[in-house]
C-alpha positions in Angstrom: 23.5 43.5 241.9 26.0 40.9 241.7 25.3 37.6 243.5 27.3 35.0 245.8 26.8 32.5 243.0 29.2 33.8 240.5 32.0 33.9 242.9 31.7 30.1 244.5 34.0 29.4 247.5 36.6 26.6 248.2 36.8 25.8 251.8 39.8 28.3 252.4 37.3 31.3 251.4 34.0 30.0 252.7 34.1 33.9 254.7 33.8 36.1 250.9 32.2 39.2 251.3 30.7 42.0 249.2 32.2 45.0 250.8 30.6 48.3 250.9 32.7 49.6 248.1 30.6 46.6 245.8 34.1 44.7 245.7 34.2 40.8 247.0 36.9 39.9 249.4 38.4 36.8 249.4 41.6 37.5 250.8 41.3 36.5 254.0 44.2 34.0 254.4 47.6 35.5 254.7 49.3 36.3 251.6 53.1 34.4 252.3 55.3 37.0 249.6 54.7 39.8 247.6 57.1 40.5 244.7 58.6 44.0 244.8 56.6 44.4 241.5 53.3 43.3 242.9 53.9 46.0 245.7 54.2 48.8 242.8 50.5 48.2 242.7 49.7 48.5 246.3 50.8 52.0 246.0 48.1 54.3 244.8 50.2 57.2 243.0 52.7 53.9 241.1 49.2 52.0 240.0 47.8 55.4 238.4 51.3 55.3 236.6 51.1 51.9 235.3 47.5 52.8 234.0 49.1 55.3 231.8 52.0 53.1 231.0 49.8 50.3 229.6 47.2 52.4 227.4 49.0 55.5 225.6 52.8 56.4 224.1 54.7 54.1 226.4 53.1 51.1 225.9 53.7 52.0 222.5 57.5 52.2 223.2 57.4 48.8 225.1 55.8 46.1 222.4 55.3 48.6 219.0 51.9 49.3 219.8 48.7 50.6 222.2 47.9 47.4 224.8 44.1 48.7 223.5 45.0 47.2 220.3 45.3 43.5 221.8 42.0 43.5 222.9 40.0 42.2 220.4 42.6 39.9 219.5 42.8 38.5 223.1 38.9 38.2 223.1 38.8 36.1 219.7 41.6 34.0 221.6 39.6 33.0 224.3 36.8 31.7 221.8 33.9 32.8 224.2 29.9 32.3 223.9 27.2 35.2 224.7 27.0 33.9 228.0 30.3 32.5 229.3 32.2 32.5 233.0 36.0 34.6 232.1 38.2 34.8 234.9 40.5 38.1 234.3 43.8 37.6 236.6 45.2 39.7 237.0 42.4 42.2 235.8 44.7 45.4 237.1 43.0 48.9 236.0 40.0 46.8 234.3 41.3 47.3 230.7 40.4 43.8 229.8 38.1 43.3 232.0 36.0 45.9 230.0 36.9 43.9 226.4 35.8 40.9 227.7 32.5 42.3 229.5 31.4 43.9 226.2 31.6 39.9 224.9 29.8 38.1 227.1 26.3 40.2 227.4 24.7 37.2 229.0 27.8 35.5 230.9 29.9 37.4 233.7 33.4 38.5 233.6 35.2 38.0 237.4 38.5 40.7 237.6 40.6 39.4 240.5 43.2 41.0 241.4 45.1 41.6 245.1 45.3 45.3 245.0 42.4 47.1 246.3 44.0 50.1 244.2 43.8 48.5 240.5 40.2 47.4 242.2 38.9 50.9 242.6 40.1 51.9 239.2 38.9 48.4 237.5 35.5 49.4 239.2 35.1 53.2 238.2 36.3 52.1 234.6 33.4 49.1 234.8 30.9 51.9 236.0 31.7 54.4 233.2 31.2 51.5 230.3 27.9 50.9 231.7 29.2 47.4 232.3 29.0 46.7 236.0 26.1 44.2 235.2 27.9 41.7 233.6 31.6 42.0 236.0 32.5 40.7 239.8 35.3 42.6 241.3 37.3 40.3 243.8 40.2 40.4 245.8 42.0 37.4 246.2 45.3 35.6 245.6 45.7 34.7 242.1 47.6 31.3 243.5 45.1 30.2 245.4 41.6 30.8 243.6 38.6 30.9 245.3 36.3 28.7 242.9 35.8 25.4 242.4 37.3 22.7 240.2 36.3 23.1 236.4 33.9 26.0 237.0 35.3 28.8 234.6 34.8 28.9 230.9 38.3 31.2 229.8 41.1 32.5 231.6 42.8 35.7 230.8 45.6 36.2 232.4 48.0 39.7 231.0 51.1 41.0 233.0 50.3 38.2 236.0 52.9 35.5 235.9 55.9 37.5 235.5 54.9 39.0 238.6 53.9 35.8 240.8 56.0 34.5 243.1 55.2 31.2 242.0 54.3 31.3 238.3 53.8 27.2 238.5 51.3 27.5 241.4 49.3 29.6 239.3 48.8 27.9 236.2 48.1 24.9 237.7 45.5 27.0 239.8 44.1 28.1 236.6 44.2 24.3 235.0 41.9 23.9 238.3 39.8 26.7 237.8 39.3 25.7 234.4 36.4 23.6 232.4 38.0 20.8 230.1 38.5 22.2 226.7 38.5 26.2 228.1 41.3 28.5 226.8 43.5 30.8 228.6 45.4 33.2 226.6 47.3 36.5 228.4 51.1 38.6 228.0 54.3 38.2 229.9 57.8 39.6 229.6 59.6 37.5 226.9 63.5 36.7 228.5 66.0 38.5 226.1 68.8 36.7 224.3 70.7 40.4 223.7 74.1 41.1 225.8 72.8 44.1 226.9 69.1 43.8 227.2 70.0 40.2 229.3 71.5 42.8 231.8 68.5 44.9 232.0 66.5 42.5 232.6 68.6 41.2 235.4 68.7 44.2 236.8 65.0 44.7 236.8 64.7 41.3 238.4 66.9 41.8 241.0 65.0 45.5 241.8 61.1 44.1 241.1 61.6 40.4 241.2 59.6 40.4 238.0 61.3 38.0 235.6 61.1 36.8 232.3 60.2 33.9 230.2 61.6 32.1 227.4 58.3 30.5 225.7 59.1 27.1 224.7 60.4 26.4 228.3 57.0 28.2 229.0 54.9 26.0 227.2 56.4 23.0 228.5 55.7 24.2 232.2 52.0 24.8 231.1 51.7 21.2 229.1 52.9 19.4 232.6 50.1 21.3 234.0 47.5 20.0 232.0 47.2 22.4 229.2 47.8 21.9 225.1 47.1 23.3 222.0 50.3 25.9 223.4 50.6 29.2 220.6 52.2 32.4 221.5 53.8 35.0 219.4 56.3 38.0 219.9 55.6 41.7 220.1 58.4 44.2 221.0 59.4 42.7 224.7 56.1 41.0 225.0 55.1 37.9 224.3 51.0 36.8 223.6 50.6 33.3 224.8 47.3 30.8 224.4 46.5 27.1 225.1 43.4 25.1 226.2 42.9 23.0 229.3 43.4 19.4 228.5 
């Protein structure tokens, strides 16, 4: 059974439960916005969608390749030990969440995420592996974490900023969140330099309010945030980012 102690409090979530579904809820402050594309995942039938978007054919038509593929090279990325602390933000459906639980057979693995619908799947996925020893399930708001300063060991953090409506907010909540020399490595939307595909993307935008990045502009904002060592790398209309906490 998961314990209170891998899921400290700050002040503003001193009320965390574990609910009866074995999920921790830290949301209990008012969340300000929600992105039209965060709200795609508050729907159950459009999150079961995305789940077969990421892992199969499509995600092969989006970046060249199956999102399964990244796994191993995401967990290499966060350089973790047997036992560390990850923080998976957003963990979604609990694809990662799984890689980075098989890692860390003495450490723990917390999947946040604010949709109680990626929750349930992240959690049935979890149960299937056999891995529901070693992962926290917790809803909260990735922009205001509910742990304490320097108390994670690696952040992961795939398909979240594009989505924030503050993607500064929440790196500098992960700079927080994180120990002095952990990594944080994840996937966003890479902004298109192409006539036509600028205009897709502005019209996604516009519909979701999911935008995109260009990744040197993107470093920058994650160096003034305390982070260095910035890498990232293109695939299809992804990019793969990493950088350690300063």
């Amino acid at each position: 059974m998961v314990t209170r102690s891998h899921v400290t409090a700050t002040p503003a979530f001193r009320n965390t439960q574990l609910r009866d579904d074995g999920v921790y809820e830290a949301a209990n402050t008012p969340v300000e916005r929600l992105t039209w594309g965060q709200r795609v995942f508050f729907n159950d039938l459009s999150a079961r969608l995305y789940v077969i978007s990421r892992e199969g054919s499509f995600a092969r038509l989006l970046n060249g390749h199956d999102s399964v593929e990244d796994y191993p090279r995401l967990v290499r990325s966060l350089e973790l030990d047997e036992d560390s602390t990850v923080l998976d933000v957003p963990c979604g459906q609990g694809n990662v969440t799984e890689a980075l639980a098989r890692a860390v057979p003495r450490g723990r693995v917390i999947g946040l995420d604010l949709s109680n619908n990626m929750l349930r799947l992240a959690r049935r996925r979890l149960e299937r592996a056999g891995l529901l020893d070693r992962a926290t399930l917790l809803r909260a708001n990735a922009q205001q974490l509910p742990f304490e300063d320097a108390s994670i060991d690696a952040i992961s953090a795939c398909a979240g900023l594009h989505l924030f409506p503050d993607p500064d907010g929440a790196i500098s909540e992960m700079r927080r969140v994180l120990r002095p020399g952990g990594r944080v490595a994840g996937l966003v939307f890479i902004r298109q330099t192409q006539p036509v595909r600028r205009l897709l993307q502005a019209a996604v935008k516009r519909v979701s309010g999911m935008i995109s990045f260009d990744f040197d502009e993107l470093g920058r904002r994650f160096e003034a945030r305390g982070f260095t060592d910035w890498q990232w790398h293109r695939a299809g209309i992804i990019g793969y980012f990493q950088a350690r906490a300063a």
